[in-house]
Structure formats: C-alpha cells, structure tokens
VOLUM-363925 format. One record per residue: x, y negated, z negated of N, C-alpha, C, O, CB in turn. Coordinates in pm, whole numbers, padded with zeros to 5 digits, always signed. Atoms other than C-alpha are relative to their C-alpha. Glycine has a CB too. Example, Ala and Ser with C-alpha at 12.3 -4.5 7.8 and 13.67 -1.06 7.14 Angstrom:
BEGIN
+00089+00119+00000+01230+00450-00780+00090-00120+00000+00194-00118-00066-00099-00003-00125-00082+00119+00006+01367+00106-00714-00077-00109-00073-00026-00220-00090+00041-00046+00142
This chain:
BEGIN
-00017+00044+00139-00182-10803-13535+00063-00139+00003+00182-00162+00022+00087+00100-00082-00070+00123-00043-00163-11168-13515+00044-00043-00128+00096-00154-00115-00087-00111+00080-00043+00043+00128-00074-11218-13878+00141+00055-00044+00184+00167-00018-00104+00039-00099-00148-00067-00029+00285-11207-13974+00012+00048-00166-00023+00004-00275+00150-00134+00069-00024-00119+00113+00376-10951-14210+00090+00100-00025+00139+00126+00084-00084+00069-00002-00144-00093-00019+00662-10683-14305-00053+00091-00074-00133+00074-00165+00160-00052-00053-00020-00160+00074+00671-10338-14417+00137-00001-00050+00249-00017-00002-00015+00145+00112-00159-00056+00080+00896-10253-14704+00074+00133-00021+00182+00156-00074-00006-00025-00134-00045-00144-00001+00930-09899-14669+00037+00096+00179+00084+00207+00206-00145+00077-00090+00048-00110-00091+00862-09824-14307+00027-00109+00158+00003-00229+00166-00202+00063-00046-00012+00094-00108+00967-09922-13912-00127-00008+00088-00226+00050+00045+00120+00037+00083+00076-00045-00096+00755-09947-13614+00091-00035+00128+00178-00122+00132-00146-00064-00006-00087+00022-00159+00893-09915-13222-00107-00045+00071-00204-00001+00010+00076+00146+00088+00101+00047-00088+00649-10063-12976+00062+00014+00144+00161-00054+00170-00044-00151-00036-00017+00033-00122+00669-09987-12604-00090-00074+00091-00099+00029+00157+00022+00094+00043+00058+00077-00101+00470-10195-12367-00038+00122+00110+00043+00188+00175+00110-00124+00055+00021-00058-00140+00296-10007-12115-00053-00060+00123-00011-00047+00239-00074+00093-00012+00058+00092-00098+00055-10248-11953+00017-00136-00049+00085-00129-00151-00147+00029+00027+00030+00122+00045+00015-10606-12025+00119-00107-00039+00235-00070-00015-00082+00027-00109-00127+00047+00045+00241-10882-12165-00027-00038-00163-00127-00103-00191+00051-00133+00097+00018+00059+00105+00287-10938-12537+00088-00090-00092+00201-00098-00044-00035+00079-00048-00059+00139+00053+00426-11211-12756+00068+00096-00118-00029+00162-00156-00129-00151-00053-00012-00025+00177+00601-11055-13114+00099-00107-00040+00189-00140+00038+00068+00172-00057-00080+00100+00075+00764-11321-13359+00069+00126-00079-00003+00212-00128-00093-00131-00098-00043-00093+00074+01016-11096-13521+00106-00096-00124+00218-00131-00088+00076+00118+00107-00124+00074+00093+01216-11287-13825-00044-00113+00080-00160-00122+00121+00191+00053+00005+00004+00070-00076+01279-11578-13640+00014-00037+00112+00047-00153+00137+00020-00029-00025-00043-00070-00100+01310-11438-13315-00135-00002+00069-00204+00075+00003+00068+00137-00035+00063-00050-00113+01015-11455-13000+00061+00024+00075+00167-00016+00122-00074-00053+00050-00083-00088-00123+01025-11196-12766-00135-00029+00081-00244-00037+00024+00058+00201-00029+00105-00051-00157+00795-11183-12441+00033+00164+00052+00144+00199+00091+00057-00122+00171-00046-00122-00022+00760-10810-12375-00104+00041+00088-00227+00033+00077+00026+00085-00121+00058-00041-00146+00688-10672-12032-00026+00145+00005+00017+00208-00092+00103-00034+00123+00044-00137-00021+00558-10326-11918+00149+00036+00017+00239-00030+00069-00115+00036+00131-00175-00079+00030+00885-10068-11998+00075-00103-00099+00192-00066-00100+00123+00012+00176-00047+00058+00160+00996-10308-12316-00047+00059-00074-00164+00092-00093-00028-00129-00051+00100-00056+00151+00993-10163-12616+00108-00098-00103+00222-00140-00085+00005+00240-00053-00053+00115+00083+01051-10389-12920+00043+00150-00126+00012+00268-00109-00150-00165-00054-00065-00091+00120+01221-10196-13263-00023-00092-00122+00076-00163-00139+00178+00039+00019+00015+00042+00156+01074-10355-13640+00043+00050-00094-00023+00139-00147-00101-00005-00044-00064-00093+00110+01321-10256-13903-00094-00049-00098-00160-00149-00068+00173-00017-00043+00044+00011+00120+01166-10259-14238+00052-00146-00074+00170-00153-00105+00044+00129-00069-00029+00053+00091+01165-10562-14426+00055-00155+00107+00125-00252+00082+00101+00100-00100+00005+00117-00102+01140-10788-14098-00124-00069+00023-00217-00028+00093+00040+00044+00128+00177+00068-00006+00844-11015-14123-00032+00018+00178+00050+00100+00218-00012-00232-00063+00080-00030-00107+00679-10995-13766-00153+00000+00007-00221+00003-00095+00037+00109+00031+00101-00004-00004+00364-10993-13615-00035-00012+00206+00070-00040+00263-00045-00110-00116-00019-00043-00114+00222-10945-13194-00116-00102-00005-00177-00164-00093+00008+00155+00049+00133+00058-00056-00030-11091-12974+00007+00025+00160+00099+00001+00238-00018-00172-00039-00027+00026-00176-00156-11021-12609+00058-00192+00042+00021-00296-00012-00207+00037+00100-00069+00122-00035+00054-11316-12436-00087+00001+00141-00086-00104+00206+00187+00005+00005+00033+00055-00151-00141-11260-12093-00170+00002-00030-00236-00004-00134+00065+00124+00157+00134+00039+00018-00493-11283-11955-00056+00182+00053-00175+00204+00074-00053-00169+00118+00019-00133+00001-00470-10864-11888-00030+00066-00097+00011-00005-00189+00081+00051+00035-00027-00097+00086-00525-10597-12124+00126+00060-00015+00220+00080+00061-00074+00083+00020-00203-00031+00089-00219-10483-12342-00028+00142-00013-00140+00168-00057+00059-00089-00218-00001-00112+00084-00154-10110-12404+00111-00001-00020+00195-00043+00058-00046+00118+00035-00104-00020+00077+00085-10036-12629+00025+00171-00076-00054+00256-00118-00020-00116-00102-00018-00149+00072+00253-09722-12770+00067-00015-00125+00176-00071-00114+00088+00107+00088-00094+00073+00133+00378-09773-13155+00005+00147-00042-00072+00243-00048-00082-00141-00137-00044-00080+00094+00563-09577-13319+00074-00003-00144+00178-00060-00176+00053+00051+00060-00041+00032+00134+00602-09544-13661+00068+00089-00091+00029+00203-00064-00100-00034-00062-00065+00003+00037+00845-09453-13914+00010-00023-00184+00072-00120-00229+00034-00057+00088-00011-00121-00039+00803-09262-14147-00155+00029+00074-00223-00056+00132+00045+00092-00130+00160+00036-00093+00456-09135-13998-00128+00023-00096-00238+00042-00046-00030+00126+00151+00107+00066+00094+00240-09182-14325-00038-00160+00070-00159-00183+00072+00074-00014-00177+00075+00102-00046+00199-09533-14164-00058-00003+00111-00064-00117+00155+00054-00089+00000+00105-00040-00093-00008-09424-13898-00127-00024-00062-00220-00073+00002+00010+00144+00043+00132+00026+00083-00279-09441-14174-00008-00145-00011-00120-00193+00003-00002+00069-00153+00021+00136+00012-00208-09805-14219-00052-00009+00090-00174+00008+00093+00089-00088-00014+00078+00016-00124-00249-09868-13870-00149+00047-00003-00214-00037-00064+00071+00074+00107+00077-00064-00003-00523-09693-13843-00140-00074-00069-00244-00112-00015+00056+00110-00047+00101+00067+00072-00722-09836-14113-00015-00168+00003-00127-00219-00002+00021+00046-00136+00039+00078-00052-00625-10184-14048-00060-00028+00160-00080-00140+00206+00076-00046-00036+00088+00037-00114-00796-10133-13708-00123+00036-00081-00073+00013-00192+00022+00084+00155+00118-00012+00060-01106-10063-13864-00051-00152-00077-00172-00171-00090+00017+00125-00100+00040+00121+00065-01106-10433-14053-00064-00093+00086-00018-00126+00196+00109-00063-00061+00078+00090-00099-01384-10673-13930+00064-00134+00024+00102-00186-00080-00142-00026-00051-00067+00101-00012-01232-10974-13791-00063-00133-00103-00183-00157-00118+00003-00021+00151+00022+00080+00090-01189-11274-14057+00037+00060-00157+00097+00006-00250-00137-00038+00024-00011-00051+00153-01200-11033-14355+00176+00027-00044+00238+00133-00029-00100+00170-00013-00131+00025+00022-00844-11150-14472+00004+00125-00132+00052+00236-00112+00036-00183-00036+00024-00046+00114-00903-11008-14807+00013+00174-00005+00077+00242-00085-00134-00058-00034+00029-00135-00013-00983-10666-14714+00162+00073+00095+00220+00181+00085-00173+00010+00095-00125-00037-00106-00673-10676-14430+00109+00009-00106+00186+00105-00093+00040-00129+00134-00121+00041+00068-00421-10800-14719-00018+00164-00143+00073+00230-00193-00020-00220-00074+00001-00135+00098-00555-10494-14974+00041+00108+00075+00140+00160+00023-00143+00042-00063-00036-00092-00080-00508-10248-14732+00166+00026+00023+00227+00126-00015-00069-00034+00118-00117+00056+00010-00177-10379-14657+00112+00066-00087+00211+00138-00079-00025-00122-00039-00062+00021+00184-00065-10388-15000+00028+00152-00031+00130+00210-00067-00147-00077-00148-00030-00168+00036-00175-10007-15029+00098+00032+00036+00163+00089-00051-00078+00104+00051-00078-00047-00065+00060-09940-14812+00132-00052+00053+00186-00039+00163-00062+00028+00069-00128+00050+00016+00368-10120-14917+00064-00110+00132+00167-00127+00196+00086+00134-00018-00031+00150-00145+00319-10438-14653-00046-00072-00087-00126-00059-00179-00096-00024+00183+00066+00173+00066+00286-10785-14754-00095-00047+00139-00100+00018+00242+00171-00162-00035+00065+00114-00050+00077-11034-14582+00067-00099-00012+00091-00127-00129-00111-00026-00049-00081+00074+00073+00278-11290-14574-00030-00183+00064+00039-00284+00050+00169+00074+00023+00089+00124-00028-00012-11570-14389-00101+00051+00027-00120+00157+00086+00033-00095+00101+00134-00048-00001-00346-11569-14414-00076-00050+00129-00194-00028+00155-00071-00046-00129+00058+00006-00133-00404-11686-14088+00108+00017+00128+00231+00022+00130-00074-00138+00009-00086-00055-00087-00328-11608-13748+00152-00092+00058+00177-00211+00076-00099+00033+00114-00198+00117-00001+00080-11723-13677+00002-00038+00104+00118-00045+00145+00181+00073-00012+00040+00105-00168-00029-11897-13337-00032-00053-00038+00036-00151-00006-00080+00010+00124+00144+00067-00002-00292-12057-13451+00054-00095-00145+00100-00030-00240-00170+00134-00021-00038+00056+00094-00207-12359-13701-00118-00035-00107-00201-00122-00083+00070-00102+00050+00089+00072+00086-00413-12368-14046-00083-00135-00003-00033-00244+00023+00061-00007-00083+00024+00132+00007-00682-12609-14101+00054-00054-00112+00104-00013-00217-00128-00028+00008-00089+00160+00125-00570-12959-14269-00160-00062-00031-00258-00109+00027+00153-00189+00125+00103+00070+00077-00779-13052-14513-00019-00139-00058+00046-00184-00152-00009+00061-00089-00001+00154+00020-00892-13407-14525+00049-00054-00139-00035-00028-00225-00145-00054+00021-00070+00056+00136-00662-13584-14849-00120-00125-00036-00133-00218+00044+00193-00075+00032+00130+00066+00040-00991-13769-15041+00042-00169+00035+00164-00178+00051-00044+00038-00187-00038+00110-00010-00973-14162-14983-00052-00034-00168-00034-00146-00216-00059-00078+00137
C-alpha cells in the first residue's frame, strides 16, 4: 500500500517474514527486516512498500478484525483506479490522504506561458 493513509477506528501490526520493507509512519521511516514487526495505532497516517529487489511476505494484523474486509477488498482494486481505492477506504473509516504513490513525486504541470 504505497499510498499514505490512516485508519480512524482501527490498528494494524505487521511482521516481516521475508523480504525488506520501507513504511513511512507519521513522520517516521522504518526499514523492516525479516522478524520486525512494525505496530500502526489508529489515526497514524502511514503507508509500506517492498524496499528490496526480493519478494516481501508479510503477516498483518488487524485490530479490530472487521478490517480484514478492508484489506481484503482493497487487494482486489486494479492498479491506478484511485477512485475506487479511496471509496473503499472511506467505507471503512480510512482516509486517503494522497492520491498518488508517497515515493513517487506527483506530476508538475507545465504553468501556461
């Protein structure tokens, strides 16, 4: 979930099993190695990304465990469809809180001459 975003009702725990991953938590990067597990209180913007050139597995746990359905259904969203990621979201008492990915810097749109 490279888009940074918070849950207002609900945590998630993430352990690392394989791989290395990046999360921006608040204003906080972590690098998290196999046996790290990261902790997202509610109401902490965040967002992840594989950081290596391996495959990532991850174990999340969530909090209460109605958001398992979030998860769940935002894996199912086709990549790009912001729109559809941010409704989903929303159902389920998360913001969106950039519409693109938080690595990756928006395009700049040429100012007219």
């Amino acid at each position: 979930m490279p888009f940074l975003h918070l849950h207002r009702s609900f945590e998630e725990a993430f352990y690392v099993v394989e791989g290395e991953v990046q999360f921006q938590l608040g204003v906080e990067e972590i690098r998290a190695r196999p046996g790290s597990a990261v902790l997202v209180p509610a109401g902490v913007p965040h967002c992840f990304r594989n950081a290596g050139t391996e495959d990532v597995e991850l174990i999340v746990v969530a909090s209460p465990a109605r958001a398992v359905t979030a998860i769940e259904e935002v894996g199912q969203v086709a990549p790009g469809d912001i729109d559809r990621l941010a409704a989903i979201l929303e159902r389920h008492d998360t913001e969106l809180l950039e519409r693109h990915p938080h690595w990756v810097p928006p395009a700049v749109t040429p100012s007219p001459s």
